[in-house]
C-alpha positions as CSV (number, residue, x, y, z in Angstrom):
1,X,-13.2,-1.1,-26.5
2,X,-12.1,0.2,-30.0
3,X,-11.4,4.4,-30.3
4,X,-12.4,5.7,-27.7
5,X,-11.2,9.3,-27.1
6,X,-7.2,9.4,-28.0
7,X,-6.3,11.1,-25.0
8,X,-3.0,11.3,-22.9
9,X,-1.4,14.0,-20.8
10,X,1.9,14.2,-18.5
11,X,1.3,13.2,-14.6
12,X,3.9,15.7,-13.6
13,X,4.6,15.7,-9.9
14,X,4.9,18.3,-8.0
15,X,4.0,21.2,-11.3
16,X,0.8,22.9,-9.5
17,X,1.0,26.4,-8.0
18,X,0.3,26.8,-4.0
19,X,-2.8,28.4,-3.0
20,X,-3.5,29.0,0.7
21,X,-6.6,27.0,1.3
22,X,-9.4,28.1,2.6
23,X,-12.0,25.9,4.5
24,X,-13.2,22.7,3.1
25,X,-9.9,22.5,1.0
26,X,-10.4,25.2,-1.3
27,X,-8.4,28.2,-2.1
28,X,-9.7,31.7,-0.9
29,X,-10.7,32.6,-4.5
30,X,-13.1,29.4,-5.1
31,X,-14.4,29.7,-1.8
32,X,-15.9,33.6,-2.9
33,X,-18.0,31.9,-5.2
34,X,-19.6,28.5,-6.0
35,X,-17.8,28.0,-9.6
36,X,-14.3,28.5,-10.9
37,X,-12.3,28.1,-13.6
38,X,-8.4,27.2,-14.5
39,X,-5.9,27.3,-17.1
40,X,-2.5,26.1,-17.8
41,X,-0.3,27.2,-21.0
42,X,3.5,25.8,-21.4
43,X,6.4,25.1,-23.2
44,X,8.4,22.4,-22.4
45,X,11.1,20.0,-23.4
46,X,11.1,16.3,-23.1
47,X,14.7,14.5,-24.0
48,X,12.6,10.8,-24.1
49,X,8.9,11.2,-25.1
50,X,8.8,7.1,-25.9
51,X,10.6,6.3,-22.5
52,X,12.8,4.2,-24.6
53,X,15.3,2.1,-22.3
54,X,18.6,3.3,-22.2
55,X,19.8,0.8,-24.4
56,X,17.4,1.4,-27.3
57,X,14.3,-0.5,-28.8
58,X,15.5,-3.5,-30.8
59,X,13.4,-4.4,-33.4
60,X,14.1,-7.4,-35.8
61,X,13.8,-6.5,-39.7
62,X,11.2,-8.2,-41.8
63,X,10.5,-9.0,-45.4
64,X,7.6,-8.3,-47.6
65,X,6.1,-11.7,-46.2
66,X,6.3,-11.3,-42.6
67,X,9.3,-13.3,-42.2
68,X,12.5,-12.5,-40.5
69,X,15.2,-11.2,-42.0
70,X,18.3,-13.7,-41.5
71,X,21.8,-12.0,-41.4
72,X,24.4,-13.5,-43.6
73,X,28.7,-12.6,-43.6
74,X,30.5,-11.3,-46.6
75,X,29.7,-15.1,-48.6
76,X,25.9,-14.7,-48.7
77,X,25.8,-17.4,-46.1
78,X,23.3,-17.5,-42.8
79,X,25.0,-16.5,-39.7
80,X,24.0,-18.9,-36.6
81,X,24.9,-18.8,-32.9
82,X,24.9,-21.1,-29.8
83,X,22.2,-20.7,-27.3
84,X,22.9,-21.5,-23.5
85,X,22.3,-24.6,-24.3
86,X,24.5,-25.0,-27.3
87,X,22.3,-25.3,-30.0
88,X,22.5,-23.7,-33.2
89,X,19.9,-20.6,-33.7
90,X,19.7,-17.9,-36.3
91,X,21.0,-14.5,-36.0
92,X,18.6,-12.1,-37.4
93,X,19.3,-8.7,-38.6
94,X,17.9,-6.3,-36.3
95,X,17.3,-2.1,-36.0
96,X,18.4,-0.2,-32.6
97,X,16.3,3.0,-31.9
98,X,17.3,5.3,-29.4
99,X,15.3,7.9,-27.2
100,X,13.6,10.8,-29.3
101,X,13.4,14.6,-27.6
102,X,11.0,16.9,-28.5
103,X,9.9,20.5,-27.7
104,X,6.0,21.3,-27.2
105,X,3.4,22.7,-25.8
106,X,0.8,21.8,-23.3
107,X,-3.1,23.6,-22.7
108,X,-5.0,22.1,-19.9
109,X,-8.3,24.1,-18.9
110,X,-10.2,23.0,-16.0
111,X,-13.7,23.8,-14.4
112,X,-15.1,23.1,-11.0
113,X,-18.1,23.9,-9.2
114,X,-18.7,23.9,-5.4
115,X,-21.6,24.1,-3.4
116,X,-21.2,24.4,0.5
117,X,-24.0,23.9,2.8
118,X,-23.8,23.8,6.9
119,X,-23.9,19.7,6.0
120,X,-22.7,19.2,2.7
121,X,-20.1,19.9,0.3
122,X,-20.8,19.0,-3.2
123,X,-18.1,19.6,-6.1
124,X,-17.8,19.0,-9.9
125,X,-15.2,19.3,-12.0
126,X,-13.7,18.5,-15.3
127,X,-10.0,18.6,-16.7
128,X,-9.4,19.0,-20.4
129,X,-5.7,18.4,-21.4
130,X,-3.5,19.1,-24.9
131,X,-0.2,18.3,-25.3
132,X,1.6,18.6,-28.8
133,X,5.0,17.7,-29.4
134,X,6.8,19.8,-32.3
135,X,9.2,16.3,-33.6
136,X,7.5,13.1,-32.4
137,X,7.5,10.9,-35.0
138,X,3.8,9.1,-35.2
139,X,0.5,10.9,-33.4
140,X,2.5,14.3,-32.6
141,X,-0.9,15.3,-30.1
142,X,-1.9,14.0,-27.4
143,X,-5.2,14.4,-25.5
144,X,-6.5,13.6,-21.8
145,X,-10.3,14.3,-20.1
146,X,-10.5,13.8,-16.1
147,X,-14.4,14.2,-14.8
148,X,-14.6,14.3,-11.0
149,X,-17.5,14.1,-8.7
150,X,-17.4,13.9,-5.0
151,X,-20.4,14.5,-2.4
152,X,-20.0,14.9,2.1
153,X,-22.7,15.0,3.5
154,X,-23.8,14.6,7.3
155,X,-26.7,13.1,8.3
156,X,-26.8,13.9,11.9
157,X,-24.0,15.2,14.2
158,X,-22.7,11.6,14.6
159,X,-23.2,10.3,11.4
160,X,-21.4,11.4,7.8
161,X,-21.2,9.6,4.7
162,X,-19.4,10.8,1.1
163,X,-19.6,9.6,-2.3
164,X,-16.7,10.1,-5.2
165,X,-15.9,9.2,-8.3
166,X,-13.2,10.1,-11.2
167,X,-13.8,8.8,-14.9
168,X,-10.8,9.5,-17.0
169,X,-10.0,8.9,-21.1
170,X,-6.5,9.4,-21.5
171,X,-3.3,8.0,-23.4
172,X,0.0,8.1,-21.2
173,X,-0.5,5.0,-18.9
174,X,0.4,7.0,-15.5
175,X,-2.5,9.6,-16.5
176,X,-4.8,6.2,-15.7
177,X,-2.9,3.6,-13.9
178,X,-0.4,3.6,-11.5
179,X,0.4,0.2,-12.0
180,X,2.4,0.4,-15.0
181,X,5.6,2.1,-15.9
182,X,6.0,1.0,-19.5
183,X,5.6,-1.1,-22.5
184,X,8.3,-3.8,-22.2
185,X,10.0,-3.3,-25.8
186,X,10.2,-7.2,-26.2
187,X,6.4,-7.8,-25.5
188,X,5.7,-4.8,-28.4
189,X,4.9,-6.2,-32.1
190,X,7.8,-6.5,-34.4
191,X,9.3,-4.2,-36.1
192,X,7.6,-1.3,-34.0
193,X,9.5,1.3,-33.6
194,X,7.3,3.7,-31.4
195,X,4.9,3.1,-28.4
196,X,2.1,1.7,-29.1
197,X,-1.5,2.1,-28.7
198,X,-1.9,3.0,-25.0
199,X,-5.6,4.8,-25.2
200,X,-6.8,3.6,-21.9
201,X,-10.2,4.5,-19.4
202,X,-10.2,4.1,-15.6
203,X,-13.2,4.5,-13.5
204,X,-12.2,5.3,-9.6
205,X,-16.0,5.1,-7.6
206,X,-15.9,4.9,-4.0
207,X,-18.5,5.3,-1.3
208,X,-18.3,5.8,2.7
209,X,-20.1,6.1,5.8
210,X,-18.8,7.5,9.1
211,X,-20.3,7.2,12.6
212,X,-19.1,8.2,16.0
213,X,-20.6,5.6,18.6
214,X,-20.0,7.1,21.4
215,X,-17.5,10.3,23.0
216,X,-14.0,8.3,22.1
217,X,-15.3,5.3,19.4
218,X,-16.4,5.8,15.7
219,X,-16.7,3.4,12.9
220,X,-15.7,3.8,9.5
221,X,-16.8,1.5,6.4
222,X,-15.7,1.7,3.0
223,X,-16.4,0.6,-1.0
224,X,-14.7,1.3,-4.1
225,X,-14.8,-0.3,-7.4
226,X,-12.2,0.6,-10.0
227,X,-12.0,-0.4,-13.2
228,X,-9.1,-0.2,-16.0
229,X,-9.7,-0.7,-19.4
230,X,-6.6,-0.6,-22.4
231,X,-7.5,-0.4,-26.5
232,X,-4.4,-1.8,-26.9
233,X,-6.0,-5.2,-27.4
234,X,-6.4,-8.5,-30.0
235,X,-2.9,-10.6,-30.2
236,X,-1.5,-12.3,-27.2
237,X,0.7,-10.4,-24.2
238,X,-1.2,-7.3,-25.0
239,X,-1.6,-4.0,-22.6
240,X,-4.9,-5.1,-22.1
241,X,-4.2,-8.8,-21.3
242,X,-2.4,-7.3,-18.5
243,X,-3.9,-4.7,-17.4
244,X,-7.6,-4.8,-18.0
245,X,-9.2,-5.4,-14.7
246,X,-12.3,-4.7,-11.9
247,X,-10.9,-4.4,-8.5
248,X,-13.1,-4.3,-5.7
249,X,-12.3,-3.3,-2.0
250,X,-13.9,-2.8,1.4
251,X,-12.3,-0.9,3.9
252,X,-13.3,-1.7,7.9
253,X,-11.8,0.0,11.2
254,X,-12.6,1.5,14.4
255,X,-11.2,4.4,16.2
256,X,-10.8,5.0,19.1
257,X,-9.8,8.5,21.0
258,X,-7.1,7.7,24.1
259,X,-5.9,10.7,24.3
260,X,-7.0,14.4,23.0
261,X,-4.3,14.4,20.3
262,X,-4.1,10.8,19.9
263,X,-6.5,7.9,18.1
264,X,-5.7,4.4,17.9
265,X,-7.6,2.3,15.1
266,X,-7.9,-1.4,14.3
267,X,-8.4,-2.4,10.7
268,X,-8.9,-4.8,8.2
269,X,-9.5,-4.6,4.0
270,X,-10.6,-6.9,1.6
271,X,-9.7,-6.8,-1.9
272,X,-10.8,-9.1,-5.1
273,X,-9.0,-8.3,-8.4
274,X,-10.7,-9.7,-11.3
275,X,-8.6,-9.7,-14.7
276,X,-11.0,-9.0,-17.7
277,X,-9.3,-9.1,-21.0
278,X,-10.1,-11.6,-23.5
279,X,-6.4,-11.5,-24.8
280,X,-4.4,-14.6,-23.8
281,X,-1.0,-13.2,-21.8
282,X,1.1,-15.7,-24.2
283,X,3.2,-18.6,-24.1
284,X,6.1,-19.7,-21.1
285,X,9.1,-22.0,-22.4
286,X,10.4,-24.0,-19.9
287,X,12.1,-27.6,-19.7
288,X,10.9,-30.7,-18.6
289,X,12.5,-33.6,-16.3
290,X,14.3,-35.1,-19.7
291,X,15.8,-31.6,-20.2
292,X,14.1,-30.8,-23.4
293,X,12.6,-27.6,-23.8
294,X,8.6,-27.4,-23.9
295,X,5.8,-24.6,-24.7
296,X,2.7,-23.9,-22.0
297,X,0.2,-22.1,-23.1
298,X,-1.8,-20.0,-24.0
299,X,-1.8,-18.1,-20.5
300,X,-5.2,-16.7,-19.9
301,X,-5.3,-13.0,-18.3
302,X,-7.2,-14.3,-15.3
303,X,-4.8,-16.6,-14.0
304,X,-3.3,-13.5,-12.0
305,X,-7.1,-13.2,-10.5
306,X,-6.7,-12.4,-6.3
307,X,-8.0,-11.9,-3.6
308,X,-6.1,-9.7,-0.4
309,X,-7.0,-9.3,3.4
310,X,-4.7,-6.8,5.0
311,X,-5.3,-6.3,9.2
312,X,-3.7,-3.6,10.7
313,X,-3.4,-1.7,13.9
314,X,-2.6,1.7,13.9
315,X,-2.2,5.7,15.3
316,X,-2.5,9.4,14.5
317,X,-1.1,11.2,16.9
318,X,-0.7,15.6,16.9
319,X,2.2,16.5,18.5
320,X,1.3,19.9,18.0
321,X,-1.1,22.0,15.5
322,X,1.6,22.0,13.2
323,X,3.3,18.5,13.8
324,X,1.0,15.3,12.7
325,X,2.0,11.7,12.4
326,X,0.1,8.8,11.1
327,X,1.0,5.1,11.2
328,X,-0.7,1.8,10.2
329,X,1.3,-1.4,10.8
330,X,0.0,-5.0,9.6
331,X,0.2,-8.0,7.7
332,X,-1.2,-9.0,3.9
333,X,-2.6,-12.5,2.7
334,X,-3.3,-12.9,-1.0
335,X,-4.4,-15.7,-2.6
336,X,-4.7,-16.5,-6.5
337,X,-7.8,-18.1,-7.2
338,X,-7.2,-18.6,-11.1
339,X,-3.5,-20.3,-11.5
340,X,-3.9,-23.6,-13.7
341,X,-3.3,-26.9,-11.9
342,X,-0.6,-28.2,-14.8
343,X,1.0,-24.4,-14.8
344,X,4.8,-25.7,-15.7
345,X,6.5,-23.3,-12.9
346,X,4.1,-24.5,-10.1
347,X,3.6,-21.4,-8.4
348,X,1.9,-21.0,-5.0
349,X,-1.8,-20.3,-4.8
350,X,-1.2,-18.1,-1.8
351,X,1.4,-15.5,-0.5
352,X,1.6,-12.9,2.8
353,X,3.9,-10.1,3.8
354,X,3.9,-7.4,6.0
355,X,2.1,-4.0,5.3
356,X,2.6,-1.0,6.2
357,X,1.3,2.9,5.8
358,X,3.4,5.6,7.6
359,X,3.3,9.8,7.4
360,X,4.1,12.4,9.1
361,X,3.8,16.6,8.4
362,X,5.2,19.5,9.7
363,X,3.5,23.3,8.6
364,X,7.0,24.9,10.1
365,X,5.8,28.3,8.8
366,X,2.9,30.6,7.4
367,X,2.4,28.5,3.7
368,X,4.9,26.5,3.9
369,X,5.4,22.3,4.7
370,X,7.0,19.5,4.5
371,X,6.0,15.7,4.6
372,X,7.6,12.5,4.3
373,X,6.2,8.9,4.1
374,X,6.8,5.2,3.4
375,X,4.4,2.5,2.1
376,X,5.0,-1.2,2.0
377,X,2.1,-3.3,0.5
378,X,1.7,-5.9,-2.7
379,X,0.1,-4.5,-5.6
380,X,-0.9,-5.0,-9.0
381,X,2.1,-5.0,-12.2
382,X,2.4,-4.4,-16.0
383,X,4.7,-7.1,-16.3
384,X,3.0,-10.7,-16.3
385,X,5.3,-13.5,-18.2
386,X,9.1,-13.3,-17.3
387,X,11.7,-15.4,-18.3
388,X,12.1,-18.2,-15.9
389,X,7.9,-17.9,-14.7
390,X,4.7,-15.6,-14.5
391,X,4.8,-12.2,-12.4
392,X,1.4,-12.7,-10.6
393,X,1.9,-9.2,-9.0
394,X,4.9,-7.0,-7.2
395,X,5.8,-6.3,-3.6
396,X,6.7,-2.6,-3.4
397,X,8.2,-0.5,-0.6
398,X,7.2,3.4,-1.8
399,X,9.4,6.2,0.1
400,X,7.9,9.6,-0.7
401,X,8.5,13.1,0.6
402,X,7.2,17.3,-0.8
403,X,8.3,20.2,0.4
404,X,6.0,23.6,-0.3
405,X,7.8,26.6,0.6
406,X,6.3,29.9,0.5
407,X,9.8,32.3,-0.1
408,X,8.0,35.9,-0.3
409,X,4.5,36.6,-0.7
410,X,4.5,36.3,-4.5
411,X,7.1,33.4,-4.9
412,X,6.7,30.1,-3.8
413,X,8.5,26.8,-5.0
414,X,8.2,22.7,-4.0
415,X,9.7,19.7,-4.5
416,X,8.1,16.4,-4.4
417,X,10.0,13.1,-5.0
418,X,9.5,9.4,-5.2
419,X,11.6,6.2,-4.8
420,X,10.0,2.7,-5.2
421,X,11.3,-0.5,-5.1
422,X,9.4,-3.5,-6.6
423,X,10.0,-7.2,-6.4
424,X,8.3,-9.7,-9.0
425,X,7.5,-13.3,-8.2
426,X,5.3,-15.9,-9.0
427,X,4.8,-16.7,-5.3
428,X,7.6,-19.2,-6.2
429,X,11.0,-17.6,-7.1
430,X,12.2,-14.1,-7.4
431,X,11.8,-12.9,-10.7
432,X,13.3,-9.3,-10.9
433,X,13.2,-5.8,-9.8
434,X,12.6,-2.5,-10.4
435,X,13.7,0.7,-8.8
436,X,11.6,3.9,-9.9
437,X,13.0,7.4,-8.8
438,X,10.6,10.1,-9.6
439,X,11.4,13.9,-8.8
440,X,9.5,17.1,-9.4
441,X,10.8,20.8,-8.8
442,X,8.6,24.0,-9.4
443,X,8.8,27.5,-8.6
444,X,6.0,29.9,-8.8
445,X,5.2,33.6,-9.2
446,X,2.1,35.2,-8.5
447,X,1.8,37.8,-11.0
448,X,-1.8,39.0,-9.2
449,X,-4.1,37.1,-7.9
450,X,-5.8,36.0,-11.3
451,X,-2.2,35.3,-13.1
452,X,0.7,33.2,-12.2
453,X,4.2,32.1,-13.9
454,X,5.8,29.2,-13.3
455,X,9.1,27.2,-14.3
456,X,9.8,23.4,-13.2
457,X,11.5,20.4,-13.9
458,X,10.5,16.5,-13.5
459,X,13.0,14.0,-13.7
460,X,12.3,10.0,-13.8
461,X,14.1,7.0,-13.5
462,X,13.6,3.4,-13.9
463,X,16.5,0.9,-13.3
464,X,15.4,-2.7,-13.8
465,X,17.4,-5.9,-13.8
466,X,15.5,-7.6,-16.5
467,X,17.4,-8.4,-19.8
468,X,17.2,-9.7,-22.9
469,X,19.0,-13.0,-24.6
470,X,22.1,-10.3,-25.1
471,X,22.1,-8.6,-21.9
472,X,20.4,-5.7,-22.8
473,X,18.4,-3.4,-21.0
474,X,14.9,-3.9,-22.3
475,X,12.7,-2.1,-19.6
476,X,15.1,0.3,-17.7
477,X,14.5,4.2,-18.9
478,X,15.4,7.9,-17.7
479,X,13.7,10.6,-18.2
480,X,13.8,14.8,-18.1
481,X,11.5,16.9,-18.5
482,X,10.9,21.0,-18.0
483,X,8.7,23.8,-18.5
484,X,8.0,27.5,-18.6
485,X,4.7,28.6,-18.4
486,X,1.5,30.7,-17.1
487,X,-1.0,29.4,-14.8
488,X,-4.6,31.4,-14.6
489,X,-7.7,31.1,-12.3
490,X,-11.0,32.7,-12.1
């Protein structure tokens, strides 16, 4: 997919003003008439617009030719060094770049349209985002488009079904994908010095049907297809080599009511992952029986094909109208359906661990609430050849937690954080990890009830235990961001 619509955007958490919601999830304001419209204008500041790790990209130099540039001591003459297996190597000259900050702005209008009926609810909208940074070296603009659909309907008074989808062209990888934190700076080309091309699409579709069978049991069946696609493409180990990918899922359980504020459910998904690149992932070194070191290779993006079966049991339980509690407890089977017989690390063609989904929420007052869940399931990773193997996927334990807090009638703030911790294997040996820590603050002021100020912060982190050859930190990044701005609705 060459040029399609340079896009990008910042997935901010926790940066939208609270409305109080009126029924069928909208605010008081779109609920007075079928169509409204948005608008966001800020400044901000952003002290590591490339999420360059801590300790730099490290680039080697290159002559006119293409070839790498050898260093050499005072004499003129080539400087080697021992590897960890003492032989000699070159030492080529290299270039360290550190994190660049920028100021900016950001315009992001949005329109929706809602039509309710006593037995549907149909809603359109579209999100149009700008960002420009005032000192980024490279593309200083960035641009983002989210289109969103979504149809409830109910047939009869036991039976409901809904429709959704959300088709977005954008350009910062967490805009599209939540699979991917960053360009790795060793996998980038050489002698690149800025992130590359991450223009990307994601199609989200998914489709449901709901039936109550009798007083205390209903069904509930499920599809969605999503599909990723990355123009960073054409050499090997590209974004799109590991990334690129259809994913099917069915979603199956029953519920059933035990108690007025209780309902127990019993579960089960299925889940294919299909890889779709044509870009090879690259080559593995390893060493043979004699010791001596050998290349495998090329890796083809479908090797990390899977399919998943999660069962679970479950509960949501209301302790009270303003205390809810949900909980799904089960177990995970995958199994890699692509993985070459003569792969050099031998890697299991199957793997299982537990899974698990629990919330809770508490409304303690008038417009304001808190919530606080975990999440413990394997999922799909940017990261695919590591030294010492192939990362197939990542098992991720996800603890998150907001808090919206309406102070007066006119001010409001929330905080919404973050913390994952992912594990990388090849279903063989343990890879690496990563810890992400995400946190978002924002306070609002409702100027009337057509304007609004607001003033926040995001702040991430990623900690991550891969290396390169010299120790460095080649993946591991932190990040601040804030803003000022005004938020309008009509």
């Amino acid at each position: 997919m060459k040029k399609i619509v340079s896009a990008a955007g910042m997935a901010a958490l926790g940066v939208v003003g609270l409305h109080a919601a009126a029924g069928d999830g909208l605010t008081r304001m779109e609920s007075s008439k079928p169509w409204s419209l948005k608008a966001n204008l800020r400044g901000f500041y952003d002290d590591n617009v490339f999420t360059t790790p801590r300790d730099g990209f490290r680039s080697v130099f290159s002559d006119a030719d293409g070839n790498n540039v050898q260093t050499k001591d005072a004499q003129g003459n080539p400087i080697f060094k021992k590897d960890s297996d003492g032989n000699q190597v070159p030492v080529y000259e290299t270039q360290t770049t550190k994190a660049v900050s920028s100021y900016g702005l950001e315009v992001r209008p949005s329109a929706n349209f809602n039509l309710v009926t006593d037995q549907s609810h149909l809603s359109l909208g579209y999100e149009y985002g700008y960002r420009w940074y005032e000192d980024r070296p490279g593309r200083s603009a960035d641009q983002s488009h989210i289109f969103n659909f979504s149809l409830t309907h109910d047939i009869d008074s036991k039976t409901s079904f809904s429709l959704a989808n959300t088709f977005t062209l954008a350009q910062e990888p967490e805009v599209v994908d939540s699979a991917t934190f960053r360009k790795a700076a060793s996998e980038s080309a050489q002698g690149a010095t800025f992130r590359n091309n991450l223009d990307a699409v994601s199609n989200l579709a998914s489709v449901s049907l709901n039936r109550q069978l009798n007083e205390t049991l209903s069904a509930h069946l499920g599809y969605s297809f999503d599909l990723y696609e990355y123009d960073d493409d054409g050499y090997s180990g590209s974004f799109s080599s590991r990334l690129d990918r259809n994913k099917h899922q069915i979603n199956l359980h029953l519920a059933a009511q035990i108690a007025e504020p209780t309902t127990a459910l019993l579960g089960y998904q299925f889940k294919n992952v299909e890889f779709t690149s044509r870009d090879d992932l690259g080559f593995l070194n390893y060493y043979d029986s004699d010791g001596l070191q050998q290349t495998y290779g090329p890796i083809d993006a479908n090797s990390r094909n899977s399919d998943t079966h999660v069962v679970f049991v479950g509960a949501d339980h209301s302790f009270s109208p303003m205390l809810r509690a949900s909980a799904r407890l089960g177990a995970q089977f995958v199994s890699y359906n692509k993985l070459p017989n003569d792969h050099p690390y031998d890697p299991d063609d199957s793997q299982s661990n537990p899974y698990a989904d629990i919330n809770a929420s508490f409304d303690y007052a008038e417009g304001s609430s808190v919530s606080l869940g975990v999440r413990h399931e394997r999922n799909q990773t940017d990261l695919a050849l590591i030294t010492g193997g192939q990362a197939l996927d990542q098992e991720s334990t996800s603890i998150y937690a907001s808090v919206n807090h309406r102070i007066t009638s006119k001010i409001s703030a929330s905080a919404v954080g973050l913390y994952s911790m992912n594990r990388f294997d090849d279903s063989a040996q343990d890879l690496g990890d990563d810890d992400f820590l995400s946190l978002g603050l924002n306070a609002n002021y409702m100027i009337n009830q057509y304007l609004s100020a607001e003033l926040g912060y995001n702040f991430d982190d990623l900690d991550s235990s891969l290396r390169d050859e010299d120790g460095n930190d080649i993946r591991g990044f932190s990040r601040n961001r804030v803003y000022l701005g005004l938020r309008a609705i009509y």
